[in-house]
N, C-alpha and C positions, 0 to 999 in steps of 0.2 A: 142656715144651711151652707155645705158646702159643697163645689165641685173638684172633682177627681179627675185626673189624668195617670194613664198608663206610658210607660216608655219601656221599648226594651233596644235594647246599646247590645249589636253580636259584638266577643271579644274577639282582636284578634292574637296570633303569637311574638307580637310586640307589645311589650308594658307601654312603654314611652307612650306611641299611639294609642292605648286605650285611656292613661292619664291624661291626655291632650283633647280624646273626644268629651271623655268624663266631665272634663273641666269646659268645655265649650258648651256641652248639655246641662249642667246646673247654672254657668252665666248667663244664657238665653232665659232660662226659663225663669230664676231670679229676678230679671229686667222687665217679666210681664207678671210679677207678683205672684206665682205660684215656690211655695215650699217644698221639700223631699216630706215626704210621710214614711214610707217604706221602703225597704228595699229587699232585694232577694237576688240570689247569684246561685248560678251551678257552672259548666266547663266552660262552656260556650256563651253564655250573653248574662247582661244585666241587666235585673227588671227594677224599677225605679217609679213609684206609685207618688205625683202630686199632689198638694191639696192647694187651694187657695178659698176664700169666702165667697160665695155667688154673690152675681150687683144686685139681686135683692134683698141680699141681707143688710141689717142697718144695724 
């Protein structure tokens, strides 16, 4: 089994700063073993769906 995590990242109307949050929210989340699954974009935010394996799975 696995568990799921939702994230949503507002953008703002700086690239710079939203490659900089980007890149701080996949290193964090990388560092506790969770993956990107999906993802999904419209004007305003990014949604970003984790996965990782629950501790009971063996």
């Amino acid at each position: 089994m696995k568990e799921y995590q939702a994230v949503m990242l507002r953008l703002s109307r700086h690239a710079r700063d939203d490659e900089d949050a980007l890149t701080d929210l996949l290193n964090e989340r990388s560092r506790s073993g969770w993956r990107p699954a999906m993802m999904s974009q419209d004007d305003h935010r990014l949604t970003l769906i984790f996965e990782r394996p629950s501790d009971t799975e063996a």
